[in-house]
C-alpha positions in Angstrom: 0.0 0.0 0.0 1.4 3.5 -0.8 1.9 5.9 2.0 0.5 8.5 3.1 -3.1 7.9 1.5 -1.8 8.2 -2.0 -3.7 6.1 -4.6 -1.3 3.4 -6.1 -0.6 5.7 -9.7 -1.7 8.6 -8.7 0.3 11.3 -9.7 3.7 12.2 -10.8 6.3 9.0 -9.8 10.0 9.5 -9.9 11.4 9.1 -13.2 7.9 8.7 -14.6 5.9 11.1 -16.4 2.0 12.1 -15.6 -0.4 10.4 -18.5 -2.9 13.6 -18.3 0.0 15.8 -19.1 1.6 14.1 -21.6 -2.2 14.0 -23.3 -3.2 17.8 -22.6 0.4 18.5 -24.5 -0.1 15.9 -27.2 -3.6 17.6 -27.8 -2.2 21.2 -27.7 0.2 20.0 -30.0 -2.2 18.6 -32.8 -4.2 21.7 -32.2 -1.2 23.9 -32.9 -0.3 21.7 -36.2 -3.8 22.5 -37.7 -4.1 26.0 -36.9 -0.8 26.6 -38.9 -1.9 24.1 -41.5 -5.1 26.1 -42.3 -2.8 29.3 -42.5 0.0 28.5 -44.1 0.8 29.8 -47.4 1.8 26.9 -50.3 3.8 27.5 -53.1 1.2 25.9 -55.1 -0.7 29.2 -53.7 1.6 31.9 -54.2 2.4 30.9 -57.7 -1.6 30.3 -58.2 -1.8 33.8 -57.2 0.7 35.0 -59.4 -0.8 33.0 -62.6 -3.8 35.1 -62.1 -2.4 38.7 -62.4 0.1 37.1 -64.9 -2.1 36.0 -67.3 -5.1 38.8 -67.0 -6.3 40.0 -70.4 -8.5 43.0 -71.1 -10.8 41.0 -73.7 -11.8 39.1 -70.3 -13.6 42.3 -68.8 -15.3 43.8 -71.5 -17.2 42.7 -75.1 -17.3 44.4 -78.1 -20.9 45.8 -79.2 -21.8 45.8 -83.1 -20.4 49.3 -83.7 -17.7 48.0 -82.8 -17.0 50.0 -79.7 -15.6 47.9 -76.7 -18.2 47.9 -73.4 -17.0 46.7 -69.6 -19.0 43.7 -68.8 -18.1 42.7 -65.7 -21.4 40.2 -65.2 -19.0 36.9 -66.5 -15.9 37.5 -64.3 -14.8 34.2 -62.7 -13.3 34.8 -58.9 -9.7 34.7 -60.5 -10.3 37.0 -63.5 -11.6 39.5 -60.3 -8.8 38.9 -58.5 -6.4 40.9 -61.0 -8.7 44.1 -61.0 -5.9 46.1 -59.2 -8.7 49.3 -59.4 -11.9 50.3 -60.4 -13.5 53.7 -60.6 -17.2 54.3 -61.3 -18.4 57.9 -61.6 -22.0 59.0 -61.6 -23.3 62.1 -63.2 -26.6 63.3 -64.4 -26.9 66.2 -67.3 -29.4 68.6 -68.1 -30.8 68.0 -71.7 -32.8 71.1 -73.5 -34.8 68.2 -75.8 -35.9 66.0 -73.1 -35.0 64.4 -69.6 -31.8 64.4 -68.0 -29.3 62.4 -68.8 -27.2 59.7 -66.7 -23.9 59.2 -67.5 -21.6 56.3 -65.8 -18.1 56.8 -66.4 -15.9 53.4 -65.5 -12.4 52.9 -65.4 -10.4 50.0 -64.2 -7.1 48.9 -63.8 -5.1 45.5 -64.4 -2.8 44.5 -61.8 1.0 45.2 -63.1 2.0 42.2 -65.4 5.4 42.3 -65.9 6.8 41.9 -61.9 4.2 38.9 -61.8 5.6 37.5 -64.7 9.0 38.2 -64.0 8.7 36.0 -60.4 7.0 33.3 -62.3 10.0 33.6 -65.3 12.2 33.0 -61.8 10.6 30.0 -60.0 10.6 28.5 -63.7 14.1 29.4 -64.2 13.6 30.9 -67.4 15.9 34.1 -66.0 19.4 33.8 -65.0 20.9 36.5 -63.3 23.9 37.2 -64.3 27.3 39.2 -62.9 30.0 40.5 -64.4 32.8 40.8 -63.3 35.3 43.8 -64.5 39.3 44.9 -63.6 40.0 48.4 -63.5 38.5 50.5 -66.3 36.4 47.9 -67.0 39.3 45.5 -68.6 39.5 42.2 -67.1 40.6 40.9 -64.2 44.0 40.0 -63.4 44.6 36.6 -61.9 48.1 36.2 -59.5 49.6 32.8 -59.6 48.3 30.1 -57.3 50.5 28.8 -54.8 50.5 25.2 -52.7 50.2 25.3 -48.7 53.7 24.6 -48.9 55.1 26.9 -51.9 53.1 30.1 -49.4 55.0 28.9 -46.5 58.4 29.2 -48.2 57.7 32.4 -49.8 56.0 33.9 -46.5 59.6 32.3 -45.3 61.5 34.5 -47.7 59.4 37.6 -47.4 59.9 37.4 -43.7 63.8 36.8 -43.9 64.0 40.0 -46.2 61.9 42.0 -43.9 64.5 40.9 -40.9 67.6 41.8 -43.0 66.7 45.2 -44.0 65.2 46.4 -40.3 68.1 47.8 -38.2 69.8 45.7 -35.4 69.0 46.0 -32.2 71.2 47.6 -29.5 71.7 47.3 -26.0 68.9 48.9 -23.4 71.3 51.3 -21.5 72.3 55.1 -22.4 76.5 55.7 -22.1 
């Protein structure tokens, strides 16, 4: 029997580990995992994204009436073709006619998103773009290269350099003034 009261597996033992913590963490932890599953961002998603400004066309927002004369319709749009209006501008105004009723006019003006930056990060991921660097000696001739040396042929001319430099500084003399 356990002392003092204690039910036989109750609790924490020495060197053990508490089942109803280990489960409240292993829940928390699943919990955790699917919150950031639901939020994070694929690269399926991002490029997805970037398709759809990419590939935008004008033709897709508007039709072209039997004049001739090209008119916004924006009653077919599909959720992606919307999502590369990057701004749209709808003015009201209402003029005085002499012959007849006033007349409405609606004035709308949209904007694609940019193309050419969507296209360029797509050209990227793709690798269809290499960036390249060049490399230039002064006044833009090229670069000189030195001669490459061994571990051991940069010792022996580290050796020499630091022979020389011993040879040529002056001696020293004794510490004491006469």
């Amino acid at each position: 029997m356990a002392r003092g009261g204690a039910r036989p597996g109750a609790g924490r033992k020495k060197g053990g580990t508490n089942k109803t913590t280990d489960r409240r963490r292993r829940i928390k932890e699943a919990a955790i995992e699917r919150a950031v599953a639901k939020l994070a961002i694929t690269k399926e998603a991002v490029l997805g994204e970037l398709a759809k400004l990419s590939f935008s066309n004008m033709l897709d927002y508007m039709k072209i009436g039997p004049d001739g004369d090209p008119r916004l319709d924006f009653s077919r749009l599909t959720r992606d073709q919307a999502a590369a209006i990057h701004e749209l501008v709808v003015e009201t105004r209402t003029e005085a006619r002499d012959d007849g009723p006033p007349a409405v006019i609606v004035k709308t003006k949209f904007k694609l998103a940019d193309k050419r930056a969507p296209l360029t990060e797509l050209g990227k991921h793709l690798g269809l773009f290499r960036e390249r660097v060049e490399h230039t000696g002064p006044d833009g001739g090229p670069i000189e290269t030195g001669e490459v040396y061994s571990d051991i042929e940069a010792a022996r001319l580290i050796g020499r350099l630091l022979n020389k430099v011993a040879a040529a500084s002056p001696p020293k003399t004794g510490g004491g003034a006469t």
